[in-house]
N, C-alpha and C positions, 0 to 999 in steps of 0.2 A: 342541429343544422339551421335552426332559427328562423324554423319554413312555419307557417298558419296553418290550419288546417282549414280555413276557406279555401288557399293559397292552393293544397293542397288539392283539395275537391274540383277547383274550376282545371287545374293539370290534368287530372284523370280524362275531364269531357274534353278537353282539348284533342285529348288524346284519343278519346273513342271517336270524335267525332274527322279523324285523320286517317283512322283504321277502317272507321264506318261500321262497328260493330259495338254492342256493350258490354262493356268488361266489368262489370259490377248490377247485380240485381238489386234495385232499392225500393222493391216492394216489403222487403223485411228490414227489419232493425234489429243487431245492425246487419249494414250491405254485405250482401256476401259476392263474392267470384263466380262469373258466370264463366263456361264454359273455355269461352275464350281469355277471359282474364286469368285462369287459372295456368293456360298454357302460356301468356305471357307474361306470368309471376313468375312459371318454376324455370321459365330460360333468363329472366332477370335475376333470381336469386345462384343460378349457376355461374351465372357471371360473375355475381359480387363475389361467392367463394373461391372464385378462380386468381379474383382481382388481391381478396383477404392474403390467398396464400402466397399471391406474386408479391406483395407488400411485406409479407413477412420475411420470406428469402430474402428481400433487397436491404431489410433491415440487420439479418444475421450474415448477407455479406462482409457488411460495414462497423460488425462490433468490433469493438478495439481486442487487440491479439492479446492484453491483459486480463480479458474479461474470460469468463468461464461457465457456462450455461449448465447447470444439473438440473435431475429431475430425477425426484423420487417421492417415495410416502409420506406424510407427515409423523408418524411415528420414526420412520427411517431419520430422518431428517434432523428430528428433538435430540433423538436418543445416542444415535450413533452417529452421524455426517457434521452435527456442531463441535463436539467437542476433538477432531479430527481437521477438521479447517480453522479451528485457532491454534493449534500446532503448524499447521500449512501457511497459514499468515504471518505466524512467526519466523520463517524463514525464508519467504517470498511475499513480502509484505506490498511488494508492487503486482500484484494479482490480486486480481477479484471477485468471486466465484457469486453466481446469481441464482440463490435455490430455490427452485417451482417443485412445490409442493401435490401430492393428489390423497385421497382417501383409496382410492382404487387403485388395480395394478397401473405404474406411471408407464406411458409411451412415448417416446420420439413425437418432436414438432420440430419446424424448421431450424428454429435457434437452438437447440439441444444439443448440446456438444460432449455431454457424460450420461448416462443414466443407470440408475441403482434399482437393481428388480431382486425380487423371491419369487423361487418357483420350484417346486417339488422334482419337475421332470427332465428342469436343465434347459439351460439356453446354449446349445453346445454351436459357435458360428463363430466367422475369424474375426468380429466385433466385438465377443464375449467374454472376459475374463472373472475366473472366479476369484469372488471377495474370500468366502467361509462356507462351511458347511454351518448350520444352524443347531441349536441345542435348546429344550424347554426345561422350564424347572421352576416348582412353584415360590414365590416373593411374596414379601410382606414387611411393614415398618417393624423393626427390630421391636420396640417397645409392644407389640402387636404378639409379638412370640409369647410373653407370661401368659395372655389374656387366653390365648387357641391353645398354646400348647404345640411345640413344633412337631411338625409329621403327621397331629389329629387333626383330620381332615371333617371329622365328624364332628367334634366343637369350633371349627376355623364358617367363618364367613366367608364363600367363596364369591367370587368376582370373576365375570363372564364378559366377551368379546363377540359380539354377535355381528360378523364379519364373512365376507360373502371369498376373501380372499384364496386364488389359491393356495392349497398346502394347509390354510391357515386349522392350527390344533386346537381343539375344545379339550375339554375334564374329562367328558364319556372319553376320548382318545388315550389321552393321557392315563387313565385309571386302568383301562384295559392294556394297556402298554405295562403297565405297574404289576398287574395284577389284583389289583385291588376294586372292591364294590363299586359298578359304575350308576348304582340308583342314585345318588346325591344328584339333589337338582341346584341349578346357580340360584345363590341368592340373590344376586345383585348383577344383574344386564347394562353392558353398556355399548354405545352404537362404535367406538373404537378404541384402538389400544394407548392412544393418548389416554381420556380421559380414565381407562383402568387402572393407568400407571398412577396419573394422582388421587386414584381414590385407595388405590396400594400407601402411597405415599402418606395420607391423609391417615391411615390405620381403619380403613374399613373394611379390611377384609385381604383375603389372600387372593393372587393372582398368578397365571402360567405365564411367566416369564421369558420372553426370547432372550436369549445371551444377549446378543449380539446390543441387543436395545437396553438391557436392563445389567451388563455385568461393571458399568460404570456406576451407576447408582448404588452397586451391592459396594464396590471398592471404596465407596465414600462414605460407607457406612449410611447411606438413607433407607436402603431394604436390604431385607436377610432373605438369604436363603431358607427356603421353610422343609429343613430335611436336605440331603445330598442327594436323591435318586432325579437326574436327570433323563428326559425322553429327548431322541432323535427323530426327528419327524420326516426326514428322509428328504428335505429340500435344502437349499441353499442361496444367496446371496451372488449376485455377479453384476461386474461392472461392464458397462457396453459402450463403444465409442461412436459417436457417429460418424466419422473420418475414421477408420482404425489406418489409412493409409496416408492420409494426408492433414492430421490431427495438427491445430497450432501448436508451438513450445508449450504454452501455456497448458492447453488442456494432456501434454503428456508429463506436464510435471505433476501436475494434480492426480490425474490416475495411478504414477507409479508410487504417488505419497500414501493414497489412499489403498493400496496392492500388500505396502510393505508395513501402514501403520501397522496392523493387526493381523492375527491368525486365530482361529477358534482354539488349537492349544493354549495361545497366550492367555483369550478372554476366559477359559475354564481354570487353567494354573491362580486365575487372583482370585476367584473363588473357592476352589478346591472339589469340584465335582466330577462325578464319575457318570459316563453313561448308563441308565437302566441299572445301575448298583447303586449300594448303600456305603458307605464307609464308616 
């Protein structure tokens, strides 16, 4: 704002001395909020949030009916929603979709006009349509298979996702899903399913694979499936409108692109997996 903080300092006494009270303690350093400063900070900062969110609405009034607002996970986003909007660009190449990324479950802001969630318990509401049910199954760089040995689980390097996500499946899950010893501990911790995917990728080890994120990557031959026993974790993928009644053209073409690209039979058919079984 290209304010001084003299500039700044003499505003504040302006201002105390208009009110006739002090709004800042400056016997410590630094000043802290006196009493009354504090109660005319938190009705100024309510304002400015109120002001933030009135600015936002008048901005997502005014986006062009070409544009397209999503919002999903960064993993969602890498794995499955890019290679899905360059087919979508290839046939409406005058649309433009603007993806806001998050680490944590994504939610609804003004301009959000799609959004891509997981959730174990179902977002069942007339905004929600479902994308797929979800399926895990452990990956790894094909050349990665001589070195573990596909299916031993006890010479493979595992790789971990230490994610607060709902739904989200750990190894203990998986293992006791399987049936199999769930004392192995992860070797290798990482804070999310990005950075797991390229250390898959990289051949550092094996990883629990979400379909839905990883069954392009297996079709491109970048990771293999490590064994066929896939787990269902019992949640699923759904798309949410934020207009479901008065949705631009734009955003209902994109949803029904992304409705019809895929189905979880499809994504398991190019791999060939079977739930909880072996083949």
């Amino acid at each position: 704002m290209n304010v001084t903080q003299p500039a700044v300092s003499q505003a504040i006494r302006a201002l105390e001395e208009h009110v006739g009270v002090k709004l800042l303690d400056r016997r410590v350093r630094p000043a802290t909020l006196t009493r009354c400063g504090q109660t005319l900070f938190d009705a100024v900062s309510g304002g400015m949030d109120r002001l933030e969110h009135a600015l936002a609405e008048i901005r997502a009034s005014v986006t062009s009916e070409t544009e397209v607002n999503i919002a999903c996970t960064v993993c969602t986003g890498t794995y499955w929603l890019m290679p899905r909007l360059a087919t979508f660009y290839s046939a409406h190449p005058e649309i433009s979709a603007r993806v806001v990324t998050s680490n944590g479950v994504p939610q609804f802001a003004p301009e959000t006009d799609l959004l891509i969630r997981y959730r174990r318990d179902g977002w069942e509401d007339e905004k929600s349509d479902l994308l797929f049910r979800e399926r895990v199954i452990p990956v790894c760089q094909p050349e990665s298979m001589t070195r573990f040995g596909a299916g031993d689980f006890e010479a493979a390097t595992l790789l971990h996702v230490n994610s607060d996500a709902n739904g989200w499946a750990g190894w203990e899950e998986y293992f006791e899903a399987m049936g199999l010893p769930g004392k192995r501990r992860a070797d290798l911790i990482f804070d999310n399913y990005v950075q797991a995917t390229q250390a898959a990728l990289a051949g550092m080890g094996v990883m629990l694979g979400w379909i839905s994120n990883t069954a392009d990557l297996i079709s491109q031959g970048r990771l293999s499936a490590f064994g066929t026993r896939t787990f269902e974790p019992g949640g699923a993928y759904y798309l949410s409108r934020a207009h479901p009644n008065g949705a631009k053209k734009s955003v209902e073409l994109l949803a029904s692109h992304l409705l019809t690209e895929d189905a979880l039979s499809a994504l398991t058919e190019r791999i060939g997996t079977k739930p909880n079984s072996e083949t």
